[in-house]
C-alpha positions in Angstrom: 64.1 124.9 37.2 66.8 126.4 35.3 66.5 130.3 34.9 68.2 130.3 31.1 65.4 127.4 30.3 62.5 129.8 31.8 64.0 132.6 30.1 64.0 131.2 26.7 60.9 129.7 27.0 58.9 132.9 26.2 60.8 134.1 23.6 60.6 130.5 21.9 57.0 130.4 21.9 56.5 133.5 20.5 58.4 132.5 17.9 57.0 129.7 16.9 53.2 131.1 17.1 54.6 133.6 14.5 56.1 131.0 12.8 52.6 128.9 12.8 50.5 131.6 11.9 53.2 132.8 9.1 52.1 129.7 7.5 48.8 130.6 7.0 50.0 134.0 5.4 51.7 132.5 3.0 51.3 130.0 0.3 53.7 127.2 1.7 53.5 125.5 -2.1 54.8 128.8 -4.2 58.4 127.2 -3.6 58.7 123.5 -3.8 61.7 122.5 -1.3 60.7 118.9 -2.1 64.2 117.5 -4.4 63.7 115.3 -7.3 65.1 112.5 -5.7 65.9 111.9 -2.1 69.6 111.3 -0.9 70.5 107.9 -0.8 70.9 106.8 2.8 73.8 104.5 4.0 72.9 100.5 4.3 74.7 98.1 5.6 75.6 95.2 3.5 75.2 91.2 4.4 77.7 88.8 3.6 75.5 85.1 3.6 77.0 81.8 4.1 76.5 78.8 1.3 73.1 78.2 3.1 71.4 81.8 3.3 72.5 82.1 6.6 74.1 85.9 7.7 78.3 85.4 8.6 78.5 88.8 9.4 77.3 92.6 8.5 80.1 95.1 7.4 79.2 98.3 8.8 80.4 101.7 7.5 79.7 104.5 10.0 75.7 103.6 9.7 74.5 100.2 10.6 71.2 100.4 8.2 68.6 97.5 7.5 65.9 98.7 5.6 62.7 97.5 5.8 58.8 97.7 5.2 56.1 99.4 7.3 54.4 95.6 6.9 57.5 94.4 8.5 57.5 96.7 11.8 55.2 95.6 14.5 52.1 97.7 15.0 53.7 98.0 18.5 56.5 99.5 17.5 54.8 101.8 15.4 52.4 103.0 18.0 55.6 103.3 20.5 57.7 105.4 18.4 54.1 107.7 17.7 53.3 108.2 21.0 56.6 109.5 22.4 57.3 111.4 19.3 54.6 113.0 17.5 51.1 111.4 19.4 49.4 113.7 16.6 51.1 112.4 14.1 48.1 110.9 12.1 45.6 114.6 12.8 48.4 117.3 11.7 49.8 118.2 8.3 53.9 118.1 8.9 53.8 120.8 11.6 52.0 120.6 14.7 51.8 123.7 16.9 49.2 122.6 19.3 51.9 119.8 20.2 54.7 122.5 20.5 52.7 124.0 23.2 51.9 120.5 24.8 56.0 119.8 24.9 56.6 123.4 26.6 54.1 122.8 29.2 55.7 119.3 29.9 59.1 120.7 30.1 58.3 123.4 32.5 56.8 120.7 34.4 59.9 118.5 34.3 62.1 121.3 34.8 64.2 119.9 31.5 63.7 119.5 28.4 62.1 116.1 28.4 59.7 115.9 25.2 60.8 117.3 21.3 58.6 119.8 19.6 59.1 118.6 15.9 56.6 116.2 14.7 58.4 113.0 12.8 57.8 114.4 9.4 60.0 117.7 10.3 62.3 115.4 12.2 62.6 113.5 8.9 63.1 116.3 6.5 65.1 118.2 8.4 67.8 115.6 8.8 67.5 114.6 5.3 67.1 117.7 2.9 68.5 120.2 5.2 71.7 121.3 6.8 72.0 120.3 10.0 74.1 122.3 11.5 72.4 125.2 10.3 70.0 126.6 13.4 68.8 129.8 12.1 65.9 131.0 11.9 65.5 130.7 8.2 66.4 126.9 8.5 63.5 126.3 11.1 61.2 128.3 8.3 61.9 125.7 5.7 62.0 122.9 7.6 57.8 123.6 8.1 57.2 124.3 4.6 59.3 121.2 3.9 57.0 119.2 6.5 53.8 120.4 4.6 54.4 119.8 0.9 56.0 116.2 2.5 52.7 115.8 3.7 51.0 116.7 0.5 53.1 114.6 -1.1 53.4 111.2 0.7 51.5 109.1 2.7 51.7 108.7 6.5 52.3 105.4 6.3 55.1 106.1 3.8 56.7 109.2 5.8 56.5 106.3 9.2 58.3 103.8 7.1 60.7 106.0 6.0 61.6 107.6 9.2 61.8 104.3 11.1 64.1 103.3 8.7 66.4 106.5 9.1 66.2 107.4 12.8 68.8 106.7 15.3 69.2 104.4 18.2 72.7 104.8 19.5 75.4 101.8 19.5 75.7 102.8 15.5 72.0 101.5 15.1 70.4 103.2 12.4 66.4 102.0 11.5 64.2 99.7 13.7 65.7 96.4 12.5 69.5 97.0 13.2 68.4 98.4 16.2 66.5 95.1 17.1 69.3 93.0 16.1 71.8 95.1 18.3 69.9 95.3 21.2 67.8 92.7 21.6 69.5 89.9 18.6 66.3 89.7 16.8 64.3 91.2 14.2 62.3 94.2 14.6 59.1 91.8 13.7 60.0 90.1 16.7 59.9 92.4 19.1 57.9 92.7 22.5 56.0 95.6 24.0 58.9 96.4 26.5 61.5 96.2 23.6 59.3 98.4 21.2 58.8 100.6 24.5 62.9 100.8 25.1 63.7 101.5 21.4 61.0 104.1 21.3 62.4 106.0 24.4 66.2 105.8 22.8 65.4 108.3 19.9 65.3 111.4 21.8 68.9 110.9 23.3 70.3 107.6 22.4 74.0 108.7 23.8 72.8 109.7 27.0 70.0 106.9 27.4 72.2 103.9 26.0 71.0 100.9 28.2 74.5 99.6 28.5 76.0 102.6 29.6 72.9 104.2 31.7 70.7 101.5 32.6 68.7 104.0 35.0 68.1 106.3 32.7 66.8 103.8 30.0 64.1 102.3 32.2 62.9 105.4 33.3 62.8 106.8 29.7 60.8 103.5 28.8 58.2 104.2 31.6 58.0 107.8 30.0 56.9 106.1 26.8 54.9 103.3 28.1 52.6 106.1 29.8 52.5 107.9 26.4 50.9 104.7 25.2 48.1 104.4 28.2 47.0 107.7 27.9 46.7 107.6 23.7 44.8 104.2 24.3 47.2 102.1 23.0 48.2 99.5 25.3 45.9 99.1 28.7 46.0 99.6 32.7 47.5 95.7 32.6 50.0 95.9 30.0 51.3 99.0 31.2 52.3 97.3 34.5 53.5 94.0 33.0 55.6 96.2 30.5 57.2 98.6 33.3 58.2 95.7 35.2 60.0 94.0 33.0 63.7 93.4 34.1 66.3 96.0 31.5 68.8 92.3 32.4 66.8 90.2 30.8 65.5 92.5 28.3 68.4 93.9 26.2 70.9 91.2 25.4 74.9 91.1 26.6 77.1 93.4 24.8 80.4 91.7 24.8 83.5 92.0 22.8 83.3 88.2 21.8 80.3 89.9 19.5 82.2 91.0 17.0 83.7 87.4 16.2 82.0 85.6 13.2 82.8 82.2 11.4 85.5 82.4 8.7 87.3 85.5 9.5 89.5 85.5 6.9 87.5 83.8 4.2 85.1 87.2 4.5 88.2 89.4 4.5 89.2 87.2 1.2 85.1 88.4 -0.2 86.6 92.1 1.1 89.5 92.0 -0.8 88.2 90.3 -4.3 85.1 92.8 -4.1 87.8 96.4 -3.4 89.8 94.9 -6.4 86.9 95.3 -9.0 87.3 91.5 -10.4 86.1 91.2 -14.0 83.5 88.4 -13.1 81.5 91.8 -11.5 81.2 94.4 -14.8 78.2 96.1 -13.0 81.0 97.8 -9.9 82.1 101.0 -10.2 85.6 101.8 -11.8 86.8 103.7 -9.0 88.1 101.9 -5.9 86.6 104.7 -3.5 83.1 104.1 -4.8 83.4 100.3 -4.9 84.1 101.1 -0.9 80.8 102.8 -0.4 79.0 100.7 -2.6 80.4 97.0 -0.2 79.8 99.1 3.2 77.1 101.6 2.7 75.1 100.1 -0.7 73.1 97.3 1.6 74.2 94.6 -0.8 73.6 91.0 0.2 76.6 89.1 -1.1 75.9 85.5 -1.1 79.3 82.9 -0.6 80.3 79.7 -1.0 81.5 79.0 2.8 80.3 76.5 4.6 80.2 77.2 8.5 80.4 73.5 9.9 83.0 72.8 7.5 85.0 75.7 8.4 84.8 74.7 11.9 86.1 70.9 11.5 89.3 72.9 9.9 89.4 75.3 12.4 89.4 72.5 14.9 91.6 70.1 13.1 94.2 72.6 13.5 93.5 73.4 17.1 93.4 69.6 17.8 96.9 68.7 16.1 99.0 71.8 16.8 99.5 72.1 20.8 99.0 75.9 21.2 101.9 77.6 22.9 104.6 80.4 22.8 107.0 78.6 20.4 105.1 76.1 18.0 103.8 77.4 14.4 100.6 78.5 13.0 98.5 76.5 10.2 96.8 77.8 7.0 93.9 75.6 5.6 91.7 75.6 2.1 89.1 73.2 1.4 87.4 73.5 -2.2 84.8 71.3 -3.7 85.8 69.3 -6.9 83.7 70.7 -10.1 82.6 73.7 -8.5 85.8 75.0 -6.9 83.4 76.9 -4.6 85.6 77.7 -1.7 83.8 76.0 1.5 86.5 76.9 4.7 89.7 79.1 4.5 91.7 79.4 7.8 94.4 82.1 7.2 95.7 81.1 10.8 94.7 80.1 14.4 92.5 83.1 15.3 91.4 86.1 13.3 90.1 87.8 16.4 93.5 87.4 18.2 95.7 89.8 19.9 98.8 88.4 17.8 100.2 91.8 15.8 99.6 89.3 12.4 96.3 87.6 13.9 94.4 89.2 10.7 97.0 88.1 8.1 95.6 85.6 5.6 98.2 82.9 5.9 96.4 80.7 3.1 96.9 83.7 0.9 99.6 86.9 1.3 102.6 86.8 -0.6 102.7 82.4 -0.4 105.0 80.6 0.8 107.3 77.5 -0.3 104.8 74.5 -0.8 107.8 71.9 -1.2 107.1 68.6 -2.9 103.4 68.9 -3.0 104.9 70.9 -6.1 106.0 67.5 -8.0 102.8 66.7 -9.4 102.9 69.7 -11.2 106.1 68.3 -12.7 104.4 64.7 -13.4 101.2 66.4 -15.0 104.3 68.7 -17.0 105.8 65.4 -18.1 102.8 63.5 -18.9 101.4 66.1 -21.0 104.1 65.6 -23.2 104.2 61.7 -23.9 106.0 60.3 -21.1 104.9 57.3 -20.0 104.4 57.3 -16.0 106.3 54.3 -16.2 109.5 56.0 -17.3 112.8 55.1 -15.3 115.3 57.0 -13.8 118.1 56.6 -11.0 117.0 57.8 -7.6 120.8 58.8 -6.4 121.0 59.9 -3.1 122.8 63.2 -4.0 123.1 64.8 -7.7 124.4 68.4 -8.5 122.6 70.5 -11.2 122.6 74.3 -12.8 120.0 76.1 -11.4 119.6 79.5 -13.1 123.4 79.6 -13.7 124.4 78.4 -9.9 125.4 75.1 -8.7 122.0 73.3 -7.4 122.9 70.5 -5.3 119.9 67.7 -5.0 120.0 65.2 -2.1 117.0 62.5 -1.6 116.5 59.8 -3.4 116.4 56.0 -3.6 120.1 55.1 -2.9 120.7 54.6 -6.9 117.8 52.2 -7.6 116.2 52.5 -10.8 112.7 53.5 -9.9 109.3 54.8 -12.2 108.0 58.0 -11.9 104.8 57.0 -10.0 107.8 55.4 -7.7 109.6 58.4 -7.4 106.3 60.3 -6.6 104.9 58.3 -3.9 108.7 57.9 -2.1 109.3 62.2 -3.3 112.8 61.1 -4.4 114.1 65.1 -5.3 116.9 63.5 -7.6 114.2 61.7 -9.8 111.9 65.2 -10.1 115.2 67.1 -11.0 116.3 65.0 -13.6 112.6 65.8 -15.4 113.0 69.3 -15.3 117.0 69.5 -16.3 119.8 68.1 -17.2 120.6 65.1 -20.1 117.5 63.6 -19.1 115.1 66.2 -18.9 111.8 65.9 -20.8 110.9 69.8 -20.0 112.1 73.1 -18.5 111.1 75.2 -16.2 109.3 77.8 -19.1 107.4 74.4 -19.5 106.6 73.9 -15.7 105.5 77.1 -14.8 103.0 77.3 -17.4 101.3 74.1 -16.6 101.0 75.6 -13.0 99.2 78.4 -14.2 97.1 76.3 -16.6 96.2 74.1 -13.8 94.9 77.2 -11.3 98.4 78.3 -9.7 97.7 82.6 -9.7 100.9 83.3 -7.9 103.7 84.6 -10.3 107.1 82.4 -10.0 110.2 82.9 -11.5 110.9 79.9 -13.6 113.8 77.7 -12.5 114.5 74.2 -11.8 114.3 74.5 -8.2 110.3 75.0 -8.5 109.8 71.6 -9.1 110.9 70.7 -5.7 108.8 73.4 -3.9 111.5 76.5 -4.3 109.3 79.2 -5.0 106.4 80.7 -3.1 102.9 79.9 -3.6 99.5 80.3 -1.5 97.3 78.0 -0.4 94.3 78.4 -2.7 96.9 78.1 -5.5 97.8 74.8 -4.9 94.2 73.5 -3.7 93.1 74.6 -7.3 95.7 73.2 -8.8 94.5 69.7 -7.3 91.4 70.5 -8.1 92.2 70.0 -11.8 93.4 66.8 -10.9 90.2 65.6 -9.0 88.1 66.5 -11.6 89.9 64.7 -14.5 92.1 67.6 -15.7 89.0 70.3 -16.1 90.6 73.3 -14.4 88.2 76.1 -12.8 89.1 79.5 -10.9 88.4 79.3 -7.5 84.9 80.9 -6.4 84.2 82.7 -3.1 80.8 84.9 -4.0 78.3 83.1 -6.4 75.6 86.5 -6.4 75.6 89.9 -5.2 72.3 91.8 -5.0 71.5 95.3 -4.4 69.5 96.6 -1.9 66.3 96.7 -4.4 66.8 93.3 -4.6 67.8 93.4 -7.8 71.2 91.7 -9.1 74.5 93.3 -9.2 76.8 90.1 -10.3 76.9 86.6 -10.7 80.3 85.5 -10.5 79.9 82.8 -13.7 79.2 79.1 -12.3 77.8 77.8 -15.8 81.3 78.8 -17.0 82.5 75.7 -19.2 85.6 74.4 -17.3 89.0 74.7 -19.1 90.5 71.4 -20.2 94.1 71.4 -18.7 94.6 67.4 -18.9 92.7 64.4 -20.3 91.1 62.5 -18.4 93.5 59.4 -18.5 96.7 61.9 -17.7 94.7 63.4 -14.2 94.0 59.7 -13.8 97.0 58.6 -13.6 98.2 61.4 -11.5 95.6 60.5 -9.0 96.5 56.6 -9.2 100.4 58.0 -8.1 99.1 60.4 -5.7 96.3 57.5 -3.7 100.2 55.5 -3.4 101.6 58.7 -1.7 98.7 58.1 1.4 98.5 54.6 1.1 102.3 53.2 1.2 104.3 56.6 1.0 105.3 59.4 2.6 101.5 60.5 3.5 100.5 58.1 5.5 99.6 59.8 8.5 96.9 61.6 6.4 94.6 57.7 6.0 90.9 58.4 6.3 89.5 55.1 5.5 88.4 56.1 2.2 90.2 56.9 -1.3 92.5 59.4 -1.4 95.3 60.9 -2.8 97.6 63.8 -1.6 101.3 64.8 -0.9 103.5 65.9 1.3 105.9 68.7 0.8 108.8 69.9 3.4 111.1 73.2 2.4 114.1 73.8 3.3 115.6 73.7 6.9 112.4 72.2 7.6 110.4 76.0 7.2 107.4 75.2 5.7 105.4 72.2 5.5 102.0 71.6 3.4 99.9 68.5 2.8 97.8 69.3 -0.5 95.2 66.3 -1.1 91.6 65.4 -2.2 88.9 62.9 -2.8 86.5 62.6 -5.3 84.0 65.0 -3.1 86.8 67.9 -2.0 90.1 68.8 -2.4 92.1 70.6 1.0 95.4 72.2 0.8 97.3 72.6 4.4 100.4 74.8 5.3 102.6 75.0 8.8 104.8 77.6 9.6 105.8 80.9 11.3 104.0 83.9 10.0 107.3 85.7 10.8 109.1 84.1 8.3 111.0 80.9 7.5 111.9 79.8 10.7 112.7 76.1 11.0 110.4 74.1 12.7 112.5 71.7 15.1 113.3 71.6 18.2 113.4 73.1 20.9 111.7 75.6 18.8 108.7 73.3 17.6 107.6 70.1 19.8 108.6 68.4 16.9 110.5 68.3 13.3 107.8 69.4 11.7 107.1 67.8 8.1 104.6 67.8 5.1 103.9 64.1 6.6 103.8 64.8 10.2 101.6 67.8 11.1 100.1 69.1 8.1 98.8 65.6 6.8 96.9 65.2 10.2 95.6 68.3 10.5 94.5 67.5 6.5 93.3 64.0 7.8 91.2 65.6 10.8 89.7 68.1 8.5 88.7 65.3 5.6 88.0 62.8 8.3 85.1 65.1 9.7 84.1 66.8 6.7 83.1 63.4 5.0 81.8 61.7 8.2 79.6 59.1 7.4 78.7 59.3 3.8 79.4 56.2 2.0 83.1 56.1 0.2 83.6 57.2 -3.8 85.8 55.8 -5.9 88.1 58.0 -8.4 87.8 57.1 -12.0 90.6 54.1 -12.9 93.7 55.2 -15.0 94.1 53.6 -18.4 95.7 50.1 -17.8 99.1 50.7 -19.7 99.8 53.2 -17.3 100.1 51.2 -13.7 101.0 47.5 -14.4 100.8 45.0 -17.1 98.6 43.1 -14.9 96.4 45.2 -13.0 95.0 49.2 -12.9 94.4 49.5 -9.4 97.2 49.6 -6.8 96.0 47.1 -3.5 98.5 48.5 -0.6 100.1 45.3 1.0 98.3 44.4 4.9 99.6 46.4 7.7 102.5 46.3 9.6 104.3 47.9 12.7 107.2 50.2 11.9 110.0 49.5 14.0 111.2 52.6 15.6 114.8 53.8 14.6 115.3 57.3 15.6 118.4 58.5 16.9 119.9 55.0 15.4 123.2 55.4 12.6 121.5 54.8 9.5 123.2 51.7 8.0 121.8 50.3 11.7 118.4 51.4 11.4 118.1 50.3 7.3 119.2 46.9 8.0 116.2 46.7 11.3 113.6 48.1 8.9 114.9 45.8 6.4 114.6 42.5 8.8 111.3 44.0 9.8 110.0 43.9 5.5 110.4 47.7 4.9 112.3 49.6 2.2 114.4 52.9 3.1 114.1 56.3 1.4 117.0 58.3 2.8 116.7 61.7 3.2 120.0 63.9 4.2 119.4 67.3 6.4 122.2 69.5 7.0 122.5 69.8 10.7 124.1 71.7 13.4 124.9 70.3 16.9 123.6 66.9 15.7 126.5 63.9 15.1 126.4 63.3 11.5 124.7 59.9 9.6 122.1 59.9 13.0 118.2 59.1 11.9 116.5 62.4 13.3 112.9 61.4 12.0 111.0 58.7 10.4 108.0 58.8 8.4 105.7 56.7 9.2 107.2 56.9 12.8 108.5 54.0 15.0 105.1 52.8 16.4 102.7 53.1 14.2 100.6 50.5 12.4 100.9 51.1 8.2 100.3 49.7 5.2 103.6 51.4 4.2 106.7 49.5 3.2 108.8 52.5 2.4 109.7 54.1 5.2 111.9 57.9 4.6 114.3 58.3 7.3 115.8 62.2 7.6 119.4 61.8 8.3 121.8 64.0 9.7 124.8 65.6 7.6 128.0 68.2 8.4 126.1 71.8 7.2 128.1 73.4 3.7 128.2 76.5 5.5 128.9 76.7 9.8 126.0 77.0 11.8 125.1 79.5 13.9 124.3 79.1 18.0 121.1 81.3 18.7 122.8 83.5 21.7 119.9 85.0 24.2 119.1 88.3 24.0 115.8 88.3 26.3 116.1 91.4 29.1 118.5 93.1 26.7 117.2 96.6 25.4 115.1 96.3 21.4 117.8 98.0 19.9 121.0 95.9 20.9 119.0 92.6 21.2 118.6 92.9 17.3 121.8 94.7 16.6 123.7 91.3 18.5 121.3 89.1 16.2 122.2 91.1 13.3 126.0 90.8 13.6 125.7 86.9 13.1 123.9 87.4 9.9 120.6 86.5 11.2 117.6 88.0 9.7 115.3 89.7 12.7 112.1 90.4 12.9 111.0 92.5 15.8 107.6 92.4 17.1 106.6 95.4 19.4 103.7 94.4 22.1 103.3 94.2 25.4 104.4 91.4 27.8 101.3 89.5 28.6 101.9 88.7 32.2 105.0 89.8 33.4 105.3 93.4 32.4 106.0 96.2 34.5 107.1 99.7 33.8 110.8 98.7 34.1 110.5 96.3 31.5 109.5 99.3 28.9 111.5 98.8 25.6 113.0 95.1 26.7 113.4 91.7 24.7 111.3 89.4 26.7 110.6 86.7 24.0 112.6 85.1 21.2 112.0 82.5 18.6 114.2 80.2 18.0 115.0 79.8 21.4 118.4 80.3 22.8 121.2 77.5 22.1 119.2 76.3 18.7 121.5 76.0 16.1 120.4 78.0 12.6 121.9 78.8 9.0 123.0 82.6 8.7 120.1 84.5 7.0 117.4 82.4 8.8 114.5 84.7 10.5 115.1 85.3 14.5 111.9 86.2 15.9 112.2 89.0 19.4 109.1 90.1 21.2 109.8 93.7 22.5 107.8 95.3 24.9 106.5 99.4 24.3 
């Protein structure tokens, strides 16, 4: 036995004997230590899925779940007593027959193995006193505290109260999120050798951490499991079945995979609308440092509009489409239910939990990024709005020049000079026929015009208003264009998107209710979002989206930017409305190879990952129709567009295009031509075709991307993997190349000697780029 313990022991008891009797001396009640009010203790807060069903807990520095005394197995209770303060229910706060009891057991265990403070001191003294205060004079009030407590309160209420504050280690504060950490179930749930283990954890919950000192634990549980034969509550039996219990079996894995939850970024979205004190919430405090301890210490239980199976099926779709490797892009999805525009899935990019330096960054939200021509039905709602007929005409030339914002604005893609309509020029996305609306002799709006119907329709992000935006030049997000759609779906009845529909306090009592009953704001009439739909269901069926066909009405669009950087598929049905987008997070690489598998389109990848995701989330349920456009608007003879039966597209890739237009031609198919300035490609070459060579469609306009000289030389990507950080980008630099340099370690390769080298770049070496595209180099530390 230690000498210093036996030397203080003496001394300690005298104290305390003087300290017992002192309160019999005195009139403990001629100072009331008891505040008015006690000091609000940290809870965590719940963030609930669209069913009820907890996504995730966001914990501050105290993982609290408060509950009742009714809700605490008797168990539990008696576990916790026994250990603790086995006179808990015969003394009143202070107990100095059990200060004697603990010495004599310590001697005898040559440590200090049992506390001397009953629960109610242990409780007061943590919660109305300083802590780190050990004098004397602390210890003093501490007892007088314990007796008026006692006066005060109940037992029942002083048990409740300190199983709900106590700590259990492994951030665990209270009974219940000590259940659910340990054991991944409630506190109501637990077992005799659970209630035993968490009992035992109080004293030293560092030290006696079953993950960390497994030993230690179970011996600590036999401790406590003896406490409770001796105080009658448990008997000879249970005692042994309790003691053999296996710690393996008992206390469940603790892994790093538990910190991953469905819909990563959707609950960072809830984060980020909740921190920015949205007007929809009056009741949140003004302050933003408040509003942070009121979402991760206020135990509110915010209750969203994502769906978890949903989420997954997008999550999926994206996995299933886009082959994950080094050098091929991520995906952002949205999917938003028409009339509610309750957010059900966001997937900001392939994995939230990743090690990837921009794993957490909401790629469905940020800054945006260019949407393409899934921005030209913002330009046909524009031009509708104002009186023109859908079955206006214009040219589709190939290749037009314009003033955009005072610059020369050349505009290739378009119908080889035919004379097309609008709903023509929208299914085919002819750019010259979308130009001419917004500028020019022809032009039936500007961009003023434009950008204010985007914002009208639910498109948040600011843009600066110039032609170009009609064709996709300006950066948007995600939700932004799934709300925009939206409107459209739901027969021009715009809503704000809607992640949280209630927040409740930890009294159960309600903070906000986001308004759903809101009355939706008519953007369009019903026959203009009609009509818009009846262009867009062409688009899918017999245009450039055909790759997104799910065998049930539908209407979307494709949208590619420039140099092929970012490519989005925005669509919807009656039932939902999902807005896709492919791309670097780095920045606007392009995606072609032999940086991407493929040249990467709004018709190729992001239409199948929108096709997988609709595909799945509709499954079975029988097909709606959307409501018909008025008849003047489609045909003189008909309202409803029948797609012709389907064919096989021949395949013309790599084929001169006046060869390949006259084989589609022989084969029944129309060409929309499509010219992409190219490096290292020999000029008037078909590099893709949408729908591809191959497939089966219902299509009979097939867009062919052709090759043409670059305005401006291109630029060979040179390699600059092995070369030091600094002169890797400096060489990129001196080309005009934008660089961005990502600083982590080489996953399997690295060693010491490789400190500070380039041993990854994207675009790989010998692709050909435009000065100021984005170079990509992975440096190690």
């Amino acid at each position: 036995m230690p000498r210093s313990f036996m030397g203080r022991l003496p001394a300690a008891l005298v104290a305390l004997a003087l300290l017992a009797t002192s309160c019999d001396m005195f009139d403990y009640t001629t100072r009331d230590l008891i505040p008015p009010e006690e000091p609000p203790v940290a809870q965590t807060s719940i963030v609930l899925d669209r069913n009820g069903d907890e996504i995730v807990r966001l914990e501050a520095e105290q993982d609290r779940i408060p509950v009742t005394l009714d809700e605490i197995p008797e168990i539990l209770q008696q576990a916790v007593i026994a250990i603790e303060d086995e006179r808990f229910y015969d003394h009143s706060g202070f107990d100095f027959r059990g200060i004697l009891r603990a010495a004599v057991r310590n001697i005898e265990a040559g440590s200090k193995s049992e506390g001397a403070s009953t629960i109610t001191q242990q409780y007061v003294g943590n919660v109305f006193l300083d802590r780190s205060d050990d004098s004397f004079r602390r210890k003093w009030d501490e007892i007088i505290l314990a007796r008026q407590f006692e006066d005060r309160y109940s037992k029942q209420y002083i048990l409740e109260r300190y199983l709900n504050w106590v700590y259990f280690g492994e951030g665990a504060y209270g009974v219940e999120a000590a259940a659910q950490r340990y054991f991944g179930k409630t506190a109501m749930e637990l077992e005799l050798p659970q209630a035993a283990l968490l009992a035992g954890l109080i004293q030293r919950p560092g030290a006696l951490n079953p993950y960390e000192n497994r030993d230690g634990a179970i011996d600590r549980r036999e401790q406590v499991l003896n406490r409770m034969l001796i105080n009658e509550y448990i008997t000879e039996d249970q005692f042994l079945e309790a003691n053999d219990d296996n710690m393996a079996d008992l206390v469940q894995e603790q892994d790093v995979e538990d910190i991953r939850y469905v819909g990563g970024h959707f609950v960072e979205e809830v984060r980020r609308w909740f921190l920015s004190g949205p007007e929809e919430c009056p009741g949140l405090p003004e302050d933003i440092d408040e509003r942070t301890d009121l979402l991760f210490e206020g135990g509110l239980t915010i209750q969203t509009t994502l769906d978890p199976v949903t989420q997954r099926q997008a999550e999926n779709a994206v996995e299933a489409i886009i082959p994950d490797n080094e050098t091929n892009p991520d995906a952002a999805v949205v999917v938003m239910e028409v009339g509610t525009a309750n957010v059900v899935a966001m997937v900001g990019g392939r994995d939230f939990f990743g090690e990837d330096e921009d794993a957490k960054v909401n790629l469905a939200m940020g800054n945006g990024r260019q949407a393409g021509s899934s921005m030209k039905p913002i330009g046909l709602a524009t031009a509708l709005n104002v009186g023109v007929p859908i079955t206006r005409t214009y040219k589709a030339e190939s290749r037009m020049v314009f003033s955009n914002n005072g610059e020369p604005w050349t505009v290739r893609s378009g119908g080889g000079g035919r004379t097309v309509t609008l709903a023509e020029a929208t299914r085919n996305s002819y750019n010259t026929v979308f130009a001419q609306m917004i500028t020019g002799d022809l032009a039936v709006f500007g961009p003023e015009q434009f950008k204010d119907m985007a914002h009208q329709l639910g498109v948040e992000t600011d843009f600066v208003p110039v032609p170009s935006a009609i064709l996709g030049g300006v950066e948007v997000t995600m939700l932004d264009m799934a709300s925009a759609y939206q409107t459209f779906a739901n027969d021009g009845l715009q809503r704000d998107a809607i992640f949280v529909t209630e927040i409740q306090r930890a009294d159960g009592t309600i903070l906000c209710t986001p308004p759903q009953n809101v009355q939706p704001q008519p953007v369009l009439s019903s026959d203009v979002a009609r009509q818009i739909t009846w262009a867009l269901t062409q688009v899918i069926s017999d245009g450039t989206g055909t790759r997104a066909q799910i065998g049930r009405p539908a209407a979307g669009k494709t949208g590619t930017a420039q140099n092929n950087a970012d490519a989005t598929f925005v669509g919807y049905t009656p039932e939902y409305v999902t807005a896709v987008w492919v791309g670097f997070p780095e920045g606007q690489i392009p995606m072609r190879p032999p940086t991407t598998d493929i040249i990467v389109q709004g018709g190729t990848w992001p239409a199948q990952i929108w096709g997988e995701t609709m595909a799945a989330l509709h499954g079975e349920t029988p097909a709606t129709e959307f409501g018909e456009p008025p008849p003047s608007s489609t045909t003189t003879t008909t309202t409803i567009y029948i797609p012709p039966p389907p064919k096989l597209v021949p395949d013309v890739e790599g084929l001169k295009a006046e060869e390949a237009e006259l084989i589609l031609a022989e084969a029944g198919f129309s060409v929309n031509l499509l010219e992409q300035e190219t490096n290292g490609t020999r000029p008037g070459l078909v590099m893709v075709q949408v729908p591809a060579g191959g497939e089966v469609t219902t299509a009979r306009t097939i867009n062919l991307e052709i090759s043409i000289p670059p305005s401006t030389p291109g630029i060979v990507v040179p390699r600059v993997t092995g070369k030091p950080g600094p002169d890797a980008v400096a060489q990129l630099q001196a080309l005009g190349l934008n660089v961005v340099q990502l600083i982590e370690q080489q996953p399997s390769k690295y060693t010491p000697e490789r400190a500070g080298l380039a041993y990854r770049q994207a675009p790989r070496p010998g692709s050909t780029v435009m000065a100021g595209d984005t170079v990509t180099v992975y440096i190690n530390p």
